[in-house]
N, C-alpha and C positions, 0 to 999 in steps of 0.2 A: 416773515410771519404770514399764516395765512388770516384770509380773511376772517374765517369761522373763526379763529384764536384771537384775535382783532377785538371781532366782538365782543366776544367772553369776556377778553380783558375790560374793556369799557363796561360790560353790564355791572360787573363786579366791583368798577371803582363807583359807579353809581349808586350804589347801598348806602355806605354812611355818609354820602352827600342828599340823601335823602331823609335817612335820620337828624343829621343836621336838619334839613325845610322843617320836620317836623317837631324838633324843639324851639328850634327859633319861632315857630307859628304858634307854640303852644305856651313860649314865654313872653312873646308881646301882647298875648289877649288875658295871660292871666296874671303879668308882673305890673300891670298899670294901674293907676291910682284907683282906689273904690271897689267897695263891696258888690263882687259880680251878683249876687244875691239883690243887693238895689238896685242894682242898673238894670238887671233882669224885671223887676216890677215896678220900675221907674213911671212907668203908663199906667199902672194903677197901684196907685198908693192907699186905698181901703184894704189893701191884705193885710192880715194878722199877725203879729210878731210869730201866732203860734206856725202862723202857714209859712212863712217866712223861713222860720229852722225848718221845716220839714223840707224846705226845696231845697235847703242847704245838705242837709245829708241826700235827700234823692238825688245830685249832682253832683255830689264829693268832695262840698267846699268845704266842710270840718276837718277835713284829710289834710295831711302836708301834702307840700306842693310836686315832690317826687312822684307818691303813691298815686294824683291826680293824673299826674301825667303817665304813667305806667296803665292809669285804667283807659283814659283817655284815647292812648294807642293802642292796646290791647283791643279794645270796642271798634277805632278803626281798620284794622285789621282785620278787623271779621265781619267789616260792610257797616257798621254802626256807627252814623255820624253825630245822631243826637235827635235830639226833636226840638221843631219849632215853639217856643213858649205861648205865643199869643193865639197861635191855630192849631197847634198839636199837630204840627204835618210833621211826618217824616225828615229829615233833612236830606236825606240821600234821595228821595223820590222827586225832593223841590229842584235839587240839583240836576236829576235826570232830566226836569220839564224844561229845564231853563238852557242845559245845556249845549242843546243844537242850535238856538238861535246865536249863542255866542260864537259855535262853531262856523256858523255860514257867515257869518258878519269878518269872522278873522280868514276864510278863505277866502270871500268877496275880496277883502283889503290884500291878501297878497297878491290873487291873482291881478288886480289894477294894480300894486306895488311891482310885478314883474315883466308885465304889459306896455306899462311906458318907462319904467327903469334899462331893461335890456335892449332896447331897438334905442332909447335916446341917446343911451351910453356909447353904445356902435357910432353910432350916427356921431356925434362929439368926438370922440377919438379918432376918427377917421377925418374928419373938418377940423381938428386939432388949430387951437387959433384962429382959427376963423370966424365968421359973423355967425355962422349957427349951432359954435363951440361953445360963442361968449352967452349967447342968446341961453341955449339949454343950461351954463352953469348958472346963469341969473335965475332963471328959472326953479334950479333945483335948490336954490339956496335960498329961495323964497319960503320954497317946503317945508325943508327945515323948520326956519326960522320961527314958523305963522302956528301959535299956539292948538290944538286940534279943538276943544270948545270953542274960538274964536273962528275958525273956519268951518266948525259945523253951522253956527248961525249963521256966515254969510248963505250959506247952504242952504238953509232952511226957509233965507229971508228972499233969495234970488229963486230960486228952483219952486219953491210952498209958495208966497206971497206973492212977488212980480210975475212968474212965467203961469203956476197954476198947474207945472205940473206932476207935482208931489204932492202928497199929503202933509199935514201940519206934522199929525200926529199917526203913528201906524196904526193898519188895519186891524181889526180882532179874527183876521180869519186864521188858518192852518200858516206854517210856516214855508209850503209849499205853494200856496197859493200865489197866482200870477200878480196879486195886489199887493201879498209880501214881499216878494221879489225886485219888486217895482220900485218898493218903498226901502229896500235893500241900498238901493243906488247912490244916495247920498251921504248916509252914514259910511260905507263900502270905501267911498271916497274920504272920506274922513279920515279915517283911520290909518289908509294904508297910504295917505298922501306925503308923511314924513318920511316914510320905507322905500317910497320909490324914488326920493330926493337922497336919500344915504347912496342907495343902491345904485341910482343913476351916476352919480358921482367914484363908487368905487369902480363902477363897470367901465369908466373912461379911461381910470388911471391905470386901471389893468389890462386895459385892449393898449391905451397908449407905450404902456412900459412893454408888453409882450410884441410889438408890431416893429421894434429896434432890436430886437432878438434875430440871430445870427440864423435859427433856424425859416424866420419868415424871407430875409434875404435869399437863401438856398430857395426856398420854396418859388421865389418872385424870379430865380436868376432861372429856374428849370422851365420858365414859361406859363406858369401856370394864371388863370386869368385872375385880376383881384379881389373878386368876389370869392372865388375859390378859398384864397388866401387866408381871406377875413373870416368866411363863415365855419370852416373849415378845420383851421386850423391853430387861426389866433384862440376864436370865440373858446374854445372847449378847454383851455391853459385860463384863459382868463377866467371863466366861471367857476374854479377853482376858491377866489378868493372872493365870488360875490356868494358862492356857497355861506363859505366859515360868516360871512359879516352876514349872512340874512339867518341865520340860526341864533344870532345875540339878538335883532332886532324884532325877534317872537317875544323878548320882552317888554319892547315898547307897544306893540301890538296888543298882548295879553294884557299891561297897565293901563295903555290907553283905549280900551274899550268899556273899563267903570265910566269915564265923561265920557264918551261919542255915547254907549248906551242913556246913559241920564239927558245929553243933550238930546237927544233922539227919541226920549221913552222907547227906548226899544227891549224889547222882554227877554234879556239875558242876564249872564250870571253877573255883569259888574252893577247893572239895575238891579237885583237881587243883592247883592254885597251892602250900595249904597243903603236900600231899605232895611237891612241886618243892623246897618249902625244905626241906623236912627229910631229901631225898635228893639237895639240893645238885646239882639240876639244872639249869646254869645255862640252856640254849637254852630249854627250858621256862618257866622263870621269866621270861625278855626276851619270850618268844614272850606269852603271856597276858597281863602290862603291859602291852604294847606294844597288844595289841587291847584291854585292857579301856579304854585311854587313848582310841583311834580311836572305840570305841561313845559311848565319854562327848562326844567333840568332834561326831561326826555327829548324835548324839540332839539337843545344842544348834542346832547348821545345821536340822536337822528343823523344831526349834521356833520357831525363826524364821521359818522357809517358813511356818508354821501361822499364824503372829502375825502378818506380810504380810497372809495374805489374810482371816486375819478384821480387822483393821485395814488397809486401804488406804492412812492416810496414813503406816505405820512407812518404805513404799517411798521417801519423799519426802527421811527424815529424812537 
């Protein structure tokens, strides 16, 4: 199968996995207890029973809950995600402001997830049992382990409080600005510090288990030097399988940057998500779900194209 047909095939089974995100998004915000209509004016309770039904029909909640939903995706569909209640903002426009800080905060944390995951993982497999084998799996299982809210305040309390050189709370400037960048660095770490403990851990087992492969022997018996070997020839077999596992871990990323933003005040969408539920904005809360669902299912399709072509035969399977 070629490539281009590869694709196709994937873009195609991603439709009604997409339809799915999008009812499931649209039946957990509107199959749960309580009148969306009060929890909508739950922050001001002086509205009039009369204004009350009027939001209800200008929102569709007299409607069954099919017809809701039909209008609901229809509107998204065509760019319309709803409006804010309490500012009248756009919701699409709120997501547009919001969205590139979540963006750099989730490439900050891969690129640190891939920076000490790939050279630790080398380095381990190659020292296999050894003191700097045991040392880096302690290490990476520490990562794991150590909750991300819990290690953003070590973070915050070591880096902001004892050394002095972070800020508490981020700057108000652009998001290119050298003082957001700066203030990038902790959160960055945060986030992508579980990722590069998975990741370092898969990159061992897979340089270790590729490095007893008949073809590295040939490779070792023809003379070749063993940096050669390693860089060469294992690595590109091995990254194979830190691929497929670092395309599931765009979900922990994606989930876990609502707390690293909140621990962080940091101005993205899971800061934005958090303040939607506590100001009970429903469009809001469907609208970010709903995309942070589509990032998670395109990042997998992504990594699949990637896994294709560094393996040729996945096209076959």
């Amino acid at each position: 199968m070629s490539l281009r047909r590869f694709v196709l095939r994937r873009l195609v089974a991603v439709v009604p996995i997409l339809f799915g995100v999008s009812v499931i998004t649209f039946a957990l915000v509107h199959l749960t207890p309580g009148d969306p209509v009060e929890l909508m004016v739950a922050m001001n309770p002086d509205i009039s029973p009369a204004e009350r039904q009027r939001l209800r029909i200008q929102y569709g909640f007299d409607k069954p809950v099919w017809e809701q939903y039909l209008r609901w995706i229809s509107d998204v569909l065509r760019g319309d995600f709803g409006t804010v209640v309490a500012t009248d903002r756009d919701v699409g426009n709120v997501i547009a402001a919001r969205l590139p800080a979540t963006i750099a905060l989730g490439l900050f944390g891969w690129a640190f997830a891939l920076l000490i995951a790939i050279p630790t993982g080398i380095y381990a497999a190659v020292k296999k049992d050894q003191l700097g084998d045991h040392v880096s799996r302690f290490v990476a299982l520490s990562g794991i382990s150590i909750p991300n809210f819990w290690l953003g305040l070590m973070l915050i309390l070591i880096g902001a409080l004892v050394l002095g050189l972070w800020p508490v709370l981020p700057p108000r400037d652009p998001l290119y600005h050298p003082r957001m960048l700066w203030f990038l660095i902790l959160p960055g770490i945060t986030i992508g510090t579980a990722s590069a403990a998975t990741l370092m851990r898969i990159m061992r087992s897979s340089m270790a288990e590729q490095m007893n492969k008949e073809y590295v022997t040939a490779a070792r018996a023809k003379g070749l030097p063993e940096r050669t070997v390693i860089l060469k020839h294992v690595l590109r077999n091995s990254l194979i399988s830190v691929t497929t596992v670092a395309a599931f871990l765009t979900a922990g990323i994606v989930a876990g940057s609502v707390v690293v933003e909140v621990v962080f005040n940091w101005p993205g969408l899971g800061k934005e998500f958090v303040d939607a539920i506590i100001g009970r904005e429903i469009d809001l809360i469907m609208a970010i779900t709903l995309f942070t669902g589509v990032a998670i299912v395109l990042a997998n399709l992504l990594a699949d194209i990637v896994y294709a072509v560094l393996d040729p035969r996945i096209r076959y399977d």
